[in-house]
MIZAFI-353795 format. One line per 3 residues: their letters; for each residue x, y, z of C-alpha. Coordinates in nm, 3 decimals. Example, Ala and Ser with C-alpha at 12.3 -4.5 7.8 and 13.67 -1.06 7.14 Angstrom:
<sites>
AS	1.230:-0.450:0.780 | 1.367:-0.106:0.714
</sites>
This chain:
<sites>
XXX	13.247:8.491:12.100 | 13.508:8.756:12.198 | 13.567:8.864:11.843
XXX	13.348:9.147:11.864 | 13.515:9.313:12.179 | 13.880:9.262:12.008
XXX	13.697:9.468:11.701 | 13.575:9.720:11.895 | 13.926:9.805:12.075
XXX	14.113:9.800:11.663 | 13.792:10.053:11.621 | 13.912:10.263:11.939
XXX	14.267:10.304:11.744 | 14.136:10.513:11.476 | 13.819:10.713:11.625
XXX	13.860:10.977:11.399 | 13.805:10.784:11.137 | 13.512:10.575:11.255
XXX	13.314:10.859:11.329 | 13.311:11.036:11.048 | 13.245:10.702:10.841
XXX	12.949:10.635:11.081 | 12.814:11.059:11.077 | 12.834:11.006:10.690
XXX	12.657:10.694:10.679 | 12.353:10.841:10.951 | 12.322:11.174:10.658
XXX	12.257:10.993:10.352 | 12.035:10.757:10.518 | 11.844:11.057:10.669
XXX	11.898:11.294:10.404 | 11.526:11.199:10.236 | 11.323:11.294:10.556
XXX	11.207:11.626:10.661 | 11.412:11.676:10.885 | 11.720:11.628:10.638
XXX	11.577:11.835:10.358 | 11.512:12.090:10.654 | 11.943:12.122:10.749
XXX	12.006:12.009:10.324 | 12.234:11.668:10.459 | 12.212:11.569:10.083
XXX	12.474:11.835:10.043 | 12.683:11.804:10.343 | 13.037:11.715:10.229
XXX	13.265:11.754:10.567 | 13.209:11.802:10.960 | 13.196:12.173:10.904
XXX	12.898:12.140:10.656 | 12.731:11.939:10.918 | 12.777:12.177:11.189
XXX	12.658:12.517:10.997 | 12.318:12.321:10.891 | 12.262:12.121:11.236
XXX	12.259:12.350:11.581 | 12.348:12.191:11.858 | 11.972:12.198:12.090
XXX	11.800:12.044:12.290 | 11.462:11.863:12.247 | 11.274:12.106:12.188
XXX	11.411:12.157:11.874 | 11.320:11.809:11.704 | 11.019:11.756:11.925
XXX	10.790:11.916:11.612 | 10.912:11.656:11.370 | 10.858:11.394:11.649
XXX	10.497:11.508:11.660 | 10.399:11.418:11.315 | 10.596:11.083:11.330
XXX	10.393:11.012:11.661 | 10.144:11.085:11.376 | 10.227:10.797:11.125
XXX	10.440:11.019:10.938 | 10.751:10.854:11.028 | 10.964:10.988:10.700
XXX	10.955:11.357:10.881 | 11.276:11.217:11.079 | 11.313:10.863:11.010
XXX	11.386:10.698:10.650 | 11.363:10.316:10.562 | 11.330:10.162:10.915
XXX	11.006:10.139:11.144 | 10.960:10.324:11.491 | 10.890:10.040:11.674
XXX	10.838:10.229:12.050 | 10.896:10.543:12.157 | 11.107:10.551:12.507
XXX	11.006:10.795:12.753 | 11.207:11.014:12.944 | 11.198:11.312:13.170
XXX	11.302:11.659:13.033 | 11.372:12.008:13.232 | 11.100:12.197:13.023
XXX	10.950:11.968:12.838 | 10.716:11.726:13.088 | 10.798:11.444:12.885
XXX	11.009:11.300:12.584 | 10.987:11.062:12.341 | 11.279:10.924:12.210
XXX	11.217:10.752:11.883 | 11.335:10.351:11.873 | 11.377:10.179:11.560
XXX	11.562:9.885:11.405 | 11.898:10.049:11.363 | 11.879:10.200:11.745
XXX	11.781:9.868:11.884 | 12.073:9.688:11.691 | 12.319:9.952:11.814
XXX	12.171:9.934:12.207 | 12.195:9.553:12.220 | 12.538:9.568:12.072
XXX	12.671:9.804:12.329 | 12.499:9.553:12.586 | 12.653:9.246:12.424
XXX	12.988:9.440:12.493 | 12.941:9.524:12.830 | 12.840:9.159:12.869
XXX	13.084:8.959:12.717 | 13.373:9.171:12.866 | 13.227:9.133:13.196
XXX	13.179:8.753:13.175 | 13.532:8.735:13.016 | 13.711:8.934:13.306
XXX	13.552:8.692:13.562 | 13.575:8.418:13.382 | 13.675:8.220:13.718
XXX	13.333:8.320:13.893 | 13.151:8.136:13.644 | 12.882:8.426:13.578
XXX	12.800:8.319:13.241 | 12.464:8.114:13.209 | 12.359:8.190:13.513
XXX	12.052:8.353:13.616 | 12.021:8.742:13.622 | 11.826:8.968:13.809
XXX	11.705:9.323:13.608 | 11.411:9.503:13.742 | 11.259:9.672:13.413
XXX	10.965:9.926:13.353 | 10.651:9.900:13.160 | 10.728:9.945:12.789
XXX	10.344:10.031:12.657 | 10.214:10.332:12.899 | 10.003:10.465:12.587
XXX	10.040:10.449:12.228 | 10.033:10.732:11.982 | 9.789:10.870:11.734
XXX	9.933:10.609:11.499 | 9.948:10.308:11.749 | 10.270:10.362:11.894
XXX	10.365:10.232:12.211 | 10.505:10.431:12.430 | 10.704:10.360:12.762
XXX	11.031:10.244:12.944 | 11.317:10.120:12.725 | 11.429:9.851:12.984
XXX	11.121:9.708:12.925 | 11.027:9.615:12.562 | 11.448:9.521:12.532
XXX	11.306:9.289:12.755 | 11.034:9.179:12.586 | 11.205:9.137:12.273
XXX	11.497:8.922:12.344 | 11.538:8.576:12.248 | 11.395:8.280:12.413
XXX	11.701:8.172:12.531 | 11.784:8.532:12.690 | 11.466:8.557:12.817
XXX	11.514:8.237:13.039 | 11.874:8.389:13.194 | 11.649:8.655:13.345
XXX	11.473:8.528:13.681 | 11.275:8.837:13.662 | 11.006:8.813:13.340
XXX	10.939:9.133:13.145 | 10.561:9.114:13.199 | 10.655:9.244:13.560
XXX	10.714:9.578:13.436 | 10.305:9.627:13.399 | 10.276:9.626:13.789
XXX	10.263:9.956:13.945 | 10.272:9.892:14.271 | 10.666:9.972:14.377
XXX	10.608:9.698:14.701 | 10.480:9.446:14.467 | 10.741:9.486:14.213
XXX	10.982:9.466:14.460 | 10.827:9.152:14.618 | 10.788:8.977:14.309
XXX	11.121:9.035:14.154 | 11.255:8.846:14.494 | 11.006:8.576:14.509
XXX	11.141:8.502:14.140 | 11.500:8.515:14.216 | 11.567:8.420:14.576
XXX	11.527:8.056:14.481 | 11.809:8.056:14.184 | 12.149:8.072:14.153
XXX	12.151:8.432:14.005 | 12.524:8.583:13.919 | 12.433:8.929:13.786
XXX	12.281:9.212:13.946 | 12.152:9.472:13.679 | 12.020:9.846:13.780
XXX	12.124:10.148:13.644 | 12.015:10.323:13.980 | 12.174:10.181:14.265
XXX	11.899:10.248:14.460 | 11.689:9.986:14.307 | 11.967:9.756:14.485
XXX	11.918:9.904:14.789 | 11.530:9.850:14.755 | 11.570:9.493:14.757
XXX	11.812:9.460:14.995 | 11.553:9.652:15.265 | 11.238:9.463:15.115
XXX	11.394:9.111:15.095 | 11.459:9.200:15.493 | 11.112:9.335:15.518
XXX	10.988:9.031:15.376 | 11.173:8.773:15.470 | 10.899:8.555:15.669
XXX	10.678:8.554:15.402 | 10.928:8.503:15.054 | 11.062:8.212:15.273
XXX	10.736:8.057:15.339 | 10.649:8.160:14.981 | 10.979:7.946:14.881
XXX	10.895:7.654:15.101 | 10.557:7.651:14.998 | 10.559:7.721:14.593
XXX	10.294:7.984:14.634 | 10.306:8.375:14.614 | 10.188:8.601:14.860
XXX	9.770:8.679:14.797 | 9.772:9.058:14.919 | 10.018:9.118:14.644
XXX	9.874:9.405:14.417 | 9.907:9.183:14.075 | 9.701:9.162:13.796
XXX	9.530:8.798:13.750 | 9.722:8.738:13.408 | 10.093:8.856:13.575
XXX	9.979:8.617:13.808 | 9.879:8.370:13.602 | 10.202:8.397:13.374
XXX	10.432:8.381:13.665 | 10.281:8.108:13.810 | 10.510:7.816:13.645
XXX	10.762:8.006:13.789 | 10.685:7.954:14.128 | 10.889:7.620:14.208
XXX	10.904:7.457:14.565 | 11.237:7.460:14.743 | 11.194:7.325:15.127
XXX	11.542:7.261:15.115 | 11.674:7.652:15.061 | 11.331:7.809:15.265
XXX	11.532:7.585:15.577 | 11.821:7.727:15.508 | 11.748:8.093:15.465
XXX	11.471:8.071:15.789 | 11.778:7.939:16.005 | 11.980:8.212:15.886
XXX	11.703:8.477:15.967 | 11.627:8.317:16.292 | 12.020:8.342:16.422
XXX	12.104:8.683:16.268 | 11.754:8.875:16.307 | 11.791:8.971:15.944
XXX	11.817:8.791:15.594 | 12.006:9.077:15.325 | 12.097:8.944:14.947
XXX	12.478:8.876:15.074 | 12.339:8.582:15.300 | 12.099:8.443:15.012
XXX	12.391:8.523:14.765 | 12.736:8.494:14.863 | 12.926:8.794:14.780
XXX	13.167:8.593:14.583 | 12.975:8.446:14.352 | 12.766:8.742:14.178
XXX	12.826:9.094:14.007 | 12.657:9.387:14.037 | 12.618:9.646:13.766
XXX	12.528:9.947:13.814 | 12.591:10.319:13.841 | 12.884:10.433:14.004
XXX	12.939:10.798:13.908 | 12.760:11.150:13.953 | 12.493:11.133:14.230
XXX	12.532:10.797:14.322 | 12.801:10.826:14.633 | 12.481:10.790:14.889
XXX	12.369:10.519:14.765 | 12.659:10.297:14.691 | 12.805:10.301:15.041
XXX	12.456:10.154:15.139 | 12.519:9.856:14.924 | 12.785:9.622:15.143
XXX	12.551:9.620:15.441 | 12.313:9.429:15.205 | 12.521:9.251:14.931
XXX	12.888:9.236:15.110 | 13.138:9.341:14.904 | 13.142:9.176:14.543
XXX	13.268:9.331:14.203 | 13.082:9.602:14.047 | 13.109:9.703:13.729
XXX	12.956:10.019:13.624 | 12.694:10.031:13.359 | 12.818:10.302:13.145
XXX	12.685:10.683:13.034 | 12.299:10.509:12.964 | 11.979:10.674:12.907
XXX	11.658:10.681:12.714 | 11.878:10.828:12.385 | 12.107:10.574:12.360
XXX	12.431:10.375:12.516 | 12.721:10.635:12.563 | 12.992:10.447:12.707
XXX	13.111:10.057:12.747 | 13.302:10.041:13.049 | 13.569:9.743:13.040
XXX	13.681:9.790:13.419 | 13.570:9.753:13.794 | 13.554:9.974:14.023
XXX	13.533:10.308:13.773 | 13.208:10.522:13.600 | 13.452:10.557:13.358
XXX	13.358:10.375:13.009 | 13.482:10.386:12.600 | 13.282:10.600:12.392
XXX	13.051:10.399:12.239 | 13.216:10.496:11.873 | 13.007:10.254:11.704
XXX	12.666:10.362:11.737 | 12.672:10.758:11.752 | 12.862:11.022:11.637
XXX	12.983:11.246:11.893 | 13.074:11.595:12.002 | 13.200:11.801:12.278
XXX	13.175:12.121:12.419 | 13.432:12.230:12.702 | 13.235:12.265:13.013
XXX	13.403:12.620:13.026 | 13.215:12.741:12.695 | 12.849:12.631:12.825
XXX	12.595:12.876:12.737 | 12.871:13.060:12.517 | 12.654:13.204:12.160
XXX	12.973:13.034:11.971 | 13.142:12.741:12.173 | 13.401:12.549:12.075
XXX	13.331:12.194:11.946 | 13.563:11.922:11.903 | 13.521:11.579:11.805
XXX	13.594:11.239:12.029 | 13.962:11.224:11.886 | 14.079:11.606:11.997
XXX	13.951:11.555:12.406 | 14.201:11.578:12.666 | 14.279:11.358:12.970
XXX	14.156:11.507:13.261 | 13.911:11.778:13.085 | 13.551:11.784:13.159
XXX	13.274:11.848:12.825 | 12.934:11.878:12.789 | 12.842:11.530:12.520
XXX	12.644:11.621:12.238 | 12.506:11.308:12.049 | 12.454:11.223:11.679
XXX	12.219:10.906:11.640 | 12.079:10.649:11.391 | 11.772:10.725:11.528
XXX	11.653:11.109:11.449 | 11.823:11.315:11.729 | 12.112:11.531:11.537
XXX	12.306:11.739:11.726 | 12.143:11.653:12.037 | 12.161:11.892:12.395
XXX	12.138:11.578:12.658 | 12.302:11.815:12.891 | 12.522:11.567:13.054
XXX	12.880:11.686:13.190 | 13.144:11.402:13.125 | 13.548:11.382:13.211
XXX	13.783:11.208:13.010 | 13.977:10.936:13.215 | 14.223:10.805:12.978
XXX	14.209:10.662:12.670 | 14.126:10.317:12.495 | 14.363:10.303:12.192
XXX	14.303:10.695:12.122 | 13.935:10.682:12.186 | 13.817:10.871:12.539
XXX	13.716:10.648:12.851 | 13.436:10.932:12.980 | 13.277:10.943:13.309
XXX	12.956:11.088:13.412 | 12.992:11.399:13.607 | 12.629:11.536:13.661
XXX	12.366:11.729:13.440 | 12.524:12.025:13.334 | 12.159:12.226:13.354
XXX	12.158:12.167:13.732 | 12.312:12.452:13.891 | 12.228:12.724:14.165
XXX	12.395:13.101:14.161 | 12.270:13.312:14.496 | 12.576:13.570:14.500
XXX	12.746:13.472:14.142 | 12.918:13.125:14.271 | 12.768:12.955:14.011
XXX	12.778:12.624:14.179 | 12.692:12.288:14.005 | 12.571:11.978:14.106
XXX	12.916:11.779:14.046 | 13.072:12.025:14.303 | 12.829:11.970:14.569
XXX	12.893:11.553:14.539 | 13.246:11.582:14.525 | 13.224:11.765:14.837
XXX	13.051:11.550:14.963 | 13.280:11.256:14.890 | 13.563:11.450:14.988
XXX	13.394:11.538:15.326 | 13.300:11.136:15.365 | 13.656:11.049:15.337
XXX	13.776:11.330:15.618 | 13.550:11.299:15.849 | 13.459:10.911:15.861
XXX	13.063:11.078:15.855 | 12.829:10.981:15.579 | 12.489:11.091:15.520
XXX	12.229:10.906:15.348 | 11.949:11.114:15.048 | 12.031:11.467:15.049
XXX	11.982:11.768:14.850 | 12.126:12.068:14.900 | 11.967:12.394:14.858
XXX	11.979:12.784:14.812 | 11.788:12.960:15.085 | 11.729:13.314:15.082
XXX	11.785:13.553:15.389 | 11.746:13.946:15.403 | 12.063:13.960:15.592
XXX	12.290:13.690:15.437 | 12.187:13.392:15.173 | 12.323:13.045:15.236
XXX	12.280:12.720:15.117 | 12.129:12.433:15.317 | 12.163:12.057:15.343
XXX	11.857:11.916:15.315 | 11.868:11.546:15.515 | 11.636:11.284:15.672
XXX	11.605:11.254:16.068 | 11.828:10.958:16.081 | 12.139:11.171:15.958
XXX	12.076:11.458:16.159 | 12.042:11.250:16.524 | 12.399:11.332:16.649
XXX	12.391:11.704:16.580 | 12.756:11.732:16.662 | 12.886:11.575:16.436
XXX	12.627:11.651:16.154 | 12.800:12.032:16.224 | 13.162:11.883:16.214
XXX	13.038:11.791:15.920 | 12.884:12.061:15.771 | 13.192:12.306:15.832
XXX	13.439:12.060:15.686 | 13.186:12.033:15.397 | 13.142:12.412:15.376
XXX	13.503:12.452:15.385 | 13.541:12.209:15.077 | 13.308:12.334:14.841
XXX	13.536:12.651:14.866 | 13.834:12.440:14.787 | 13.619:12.353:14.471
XXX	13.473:12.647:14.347 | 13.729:12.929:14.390 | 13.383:13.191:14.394
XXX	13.210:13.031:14.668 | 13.522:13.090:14.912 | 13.576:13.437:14.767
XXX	13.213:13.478:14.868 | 13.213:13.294:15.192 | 13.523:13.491:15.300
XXX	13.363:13.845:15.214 | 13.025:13.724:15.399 | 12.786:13.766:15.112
XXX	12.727:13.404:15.205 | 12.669:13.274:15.489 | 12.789:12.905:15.611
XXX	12.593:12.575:15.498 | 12.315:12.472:15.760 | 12.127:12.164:15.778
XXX	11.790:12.065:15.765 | 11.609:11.748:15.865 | 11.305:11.628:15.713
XXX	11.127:11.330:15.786 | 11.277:10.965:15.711 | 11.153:10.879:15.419
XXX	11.069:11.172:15.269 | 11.330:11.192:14.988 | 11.162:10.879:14.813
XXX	10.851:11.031:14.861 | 10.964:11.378:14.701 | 11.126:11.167:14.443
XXX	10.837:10.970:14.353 | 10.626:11.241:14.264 | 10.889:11.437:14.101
XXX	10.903:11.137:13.886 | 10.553:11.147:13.811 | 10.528:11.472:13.751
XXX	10.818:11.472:13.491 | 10.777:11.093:13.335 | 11.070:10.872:13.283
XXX	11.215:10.563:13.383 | 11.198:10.503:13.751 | 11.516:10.262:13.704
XXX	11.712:10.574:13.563 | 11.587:10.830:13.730 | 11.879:11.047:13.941
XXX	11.767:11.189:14.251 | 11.923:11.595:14.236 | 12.180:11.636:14.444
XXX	12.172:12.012:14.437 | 11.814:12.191:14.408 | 11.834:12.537:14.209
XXX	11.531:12.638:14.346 | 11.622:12.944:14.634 | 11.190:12.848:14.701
XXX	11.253:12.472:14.790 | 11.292:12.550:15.205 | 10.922:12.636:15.193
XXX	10.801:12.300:14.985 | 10.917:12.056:15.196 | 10.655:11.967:15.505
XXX	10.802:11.881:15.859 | 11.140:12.030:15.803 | 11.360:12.162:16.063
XXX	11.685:12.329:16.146 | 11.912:12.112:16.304 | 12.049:12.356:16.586
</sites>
C-alpha cells in the first residue's frame, strides 16, 4: 500500500531527470494537435527547444484553442484521450476559465491525492484515521455544458462523482450535494450527514469552509439534534426533491448520540465540531499558507486543537505540491504529473527572465511556478508566488506565498499581497491582537496617500488597541518592504488607518466577487490586499475608526 509513496521519494532523488522524461513524454503525445504543430514539438530535441517555441503566458494565450475543443474539436490541444469536464476557475481578465480534464489529468490528480492520503494515514497510524468516515464539502461539477456537450463546473465535484463505490461510502457527505445552491443548506446538510458518524478527516482547501460549519453546526444545533434523534431532515431546507430523495437512506436514527450532544448544548450554551468530535481523534486538511492566517486562528474555538495537515499548492490546473508534514504549507513538487518551471520573483514582468528548472531552486528563494501539463496548458502563467523550504531528496518542498498579480504601488512601494499577511502575522505575534477578514487598501488623498485596513465592526470595537495595532503593523510592513519605510519616512505616505465595515460584509463582498468572476467557492482566496486606490468608495456603511 505504501509502495507508491517510497517511489515517489527515489523519484525526488533525481528530479532532473524525471522531468525532462515526463516534458518529453507530454510533446510527442501532443505534438499531432494544433496546438503542437502551432510551437513545431515534433522537432523539439532539448529544454531550450521547448522554451524558444512555447512562451511562458497566461490563459489568454491557449484560451483560442480551448474554444474550438469546447467545440468538439478536441485534437486542437488534446491528442488520444477524451475531455471528459472542463473545471472552472476564476481569472484576473478573463471572467472565467476552463481548464480542460481528461484521462491522463484525472489519473495524475487522484495520484497526487492517493499520496497525500496514504502518507497522512501512515503518519497517524495510531489515530486510526483510515476507514473512517470523511467529511469534503464539494461544488457542482455540471454548471453548463459546451457546444459539444461538455460539462462544465467545479473539479471537487465530478472527482467526487467518479470515485469508486467503496470511496464513495468513506465520504459522509454524497457528491449529489454539490447541485444545491443554497450556501445555508449546503452547510446544513453536509452536518446532518456527518454529525451522526465517526468521521476522522476534515477536507477543505479553504479554511473557511471549516469555520462555516463550526458557526452553522452552533447555529443549528436544536434542530440537527432533533433531526438526529428523529431520522428526519429539516423541511424549510432549500433542496431539490431528488437530493432529497437520494439522501434520504442516509438519514439514520441515533436517540442515543441526539441525548448526548442536547446535554452537551444544554450545559455549555453551545455545541462546536470539537464537542461532537474529539479533537484527538480527527485531522483536518486544509490550507495553511498565503491568506489563510485569519482564518486558521478561528479554527480551535470550534475544532480544539487536532493535527492539520496542509493540502498542498491545489487549484483548478492541477495538484502542485504533496505535503508529507504537519503543521507546514510547505509540500514536494508534484514531479510526477507536470513539468515545471520557475521564474525568480525578482525578474517578474522582466521582457527576458530567467528560468530555471525544479532541480536549480534555492532554499529560501521565492519564484513565480510556471506549469507544464498532460492536459493542454504549456508553459502556463498561474501567477502563483511560491518559496522553497527545503528539499525532499533534491526535489523543492514549495510553499504558497500569494498571487504574484496582486499588488498595489501609490508612491512606487510596490507592495504585494504576501507582504501585507506577513505583517500581519508578524503584528499578531507582537501584539497578542488579531483581527478577523480584512483587506487592505490604497486610498488616495490630495495631501498624502495611505493605505487602509479595511475590517468588520467586531475588530474595530476597542479602538485603542485596533491603533496599537495599526502602528506596530505600519511599522512592520516597512521592516518588509525597504520602499514603503523609505516612503513612510519622507511622508509621501502617510500611516495605515482603519476602516470598519459592517459584520458580515466581507462574505458578502466575497460572494459576489465570486460570482462575478466564477470558480470554485471551496478554493476561492479572499484578497488580502485590494489594488484598487477606488475600493474606499465601493464599500457601503464604512467608517473611519477614529
Amino acid at each position: 500500500m505504501y509502495r507508491r509513496t517510497k517511489a515517489f521519494a527515489r523519484a525526488c532523488a533525481s528530479p532532473e531527470a524525471v522531468q525532462t522524461e515526463l516534458l518529453f513524454r507530454i510533446l510527442r503525445r501532443q505534438a499531432a494537435t494544433a496546438f503542437g504543430r502551432d510551437h513545431h514539438f515534433a522537432n523539439v530535441n532539448t529544454i531550450a527547444d521547448y522554451r524558444r517555441n512555447v512562451p511562458v503566458a497566461p490563459y489568454e494565450y491557449v484560451e483560442p484553442y480551448i474554444e474550438r475543443v469546447k467545440k468538439g474539436e478536441t485534437d486542437a490541444l488534446i491528442a488520444d484521450d477524451r475531455v471528459l469536464m472542463f473545471a472552472l476557475t476564476s481569472g484576473t481578465t478573463a471572467a472565467r476559465k476552463l481548464i480542460p480534464v481528461t484521462g491522463q489529468y484525472l489519473t495524475d490528480y487522484k495520484r497526487g491525492w492517493n499520496l497525500w492520503g496514504l502518507r497522512a494515514y501512515r503518519d497517524h497510524r495510531p489515530r486510526d484515521l483510515a476507514f473512517r468516515p470523511i467529511v469534503q464539502m464539494v461544488g457542482d461539477p455540471e454548471e453548463f455544458r459546451t457546444e459539444a456537450g461538455i460539462p462544465c463546473g467545479n473539479l471537487s465535484g465530478f472527482t467526487a462523482r467518479v470515485q469508486k463505490r467503496m470511496i464513495r461510502w468513506m465520504y459522509a457527505v454524497p457528491a449529489v450535494s454539490g447541485k444545491i445552491k443554497d450556501p445555508r443548506s449546503r452547510y446544513y446538510l453536509a452536518l446532518r450527514l456527518s454529525i451522526g458518524r465517526p468521521c476522522s478527516l476534515f477536507t477543505a482547501a479553504n479554511p473557511s469552509t471549516l469555520v462555516m460549519l463550526g458557526r452553522t453546526l452552533d447555529q443549528e444545533k436544536e434542530r440537527l439534534i432533533r433531526d438526529l434523534r428523529d431520522g428526519t431532515l429539516a423541511a424549510d431546507l432549500d433542496l431539490p426533491a431528488d437530493i432529497r430523495a437520494a439522501v434520504a437512506p442516509r438519514l439514520k436514527r441515533d436517540p442515543a448520540r441526539a441525548a448526548r450532544f442536547g446535554a452537551i448544548a444544554e450545559k455549555t450554551g453551545h455545541l462546536f465540531p470539537k464537542d461532537v468530535w474529539p479533537p484527538e481523534t480527527i485531522l483536518l486538511g486544509t490550507w495553511t499558507g498565503g491568506s489563510m492566517g485569519p482564518y486558521l486562528r478561528q479554527l480551535p474555538a470550534y475544532y480544539g486543537n487536532p493535527l492539520i495537515r496542509d493540502l498542498g499548492l491545489l487549484a483548478s490546473e492541477g495538484r502542485m505540491t504533496i505535503p508529507f508534514d504537519d503543521d507546514t504549507p510547505a509540500g514536494a513538487l508534484d514531479i510526477w504529473s507536470h513539468y515545471y518551471e520557475f521564474i525568480p520573483e525578482g525578474d517578474a514582468g522582466s521582457q527576458t527572465p530567467t528560468v530555471l528548472g525544479a532541480h536549480e531552486l534555492e532554499d529560501g528563494k521565492s519564484y513565480f511556478i510556471v506549469p507544464t501539463t498532460g492536459a493542454g496548458l504549456y508553459r502556463y502563467q498561474i501567477s502563483d508566488l511560491v518559496r522553497v523550504r527545503g528539499f525532499l531528496g533534491r526535489t523543492p518542498m514549495v510553499e504558497f506565498l500569494g498571487k504574484g498579480h496582486r499588488f498595489a504601488n501609490l508612491t512606487g512601494e510596490k507592495l504585494s499581497e504576501h507582504q501585507v499577511t506577513q505583517a500581519i502575522e508578524t503584528t499578531t505575534r507582537r501584539t497578542g491582537f488579531a483581527v478577523g477578514a480584512y483587506s487592505l487598501a490604497p486610498v488616495w488623498d490630495d495631501e498624502r496617500p495611505y493605505y487602509g485596513l479595511f475590517v468588520e465592526e467586531p475588530d474595530a470595537n476597542d479602538p485603542a488597541t485596533l491603533h496599537r495595532f495599526l502602528s506596530e503593523y505600519d511599522r512592520v510592513l516597512g521592516e518588509l518592504n525597504i520602499e514603503y519605510a523609505a516612503k513612510r519616512e519622507s511622508a509621501r505616505l502617510g500611516p495605515v488607518r482603519a476602516f470598519a465595515i459592517p459584520a458580515g460584509a466581507w462574505a458578502q463582498w466575497d460572494r459576489a466577487r465570486l460570482t462575478k468572476t466564477g470558480g470554485s467557492p471551496e478554493q476561492y482566496k479572499h484578497p488580502c490586499l485590494i489594488g484598487d486606490v477606488g475600493f474606499k468608495e465601493t464599500m457601503p456603511a464604512v467608517r473611519e475608526v477614529k
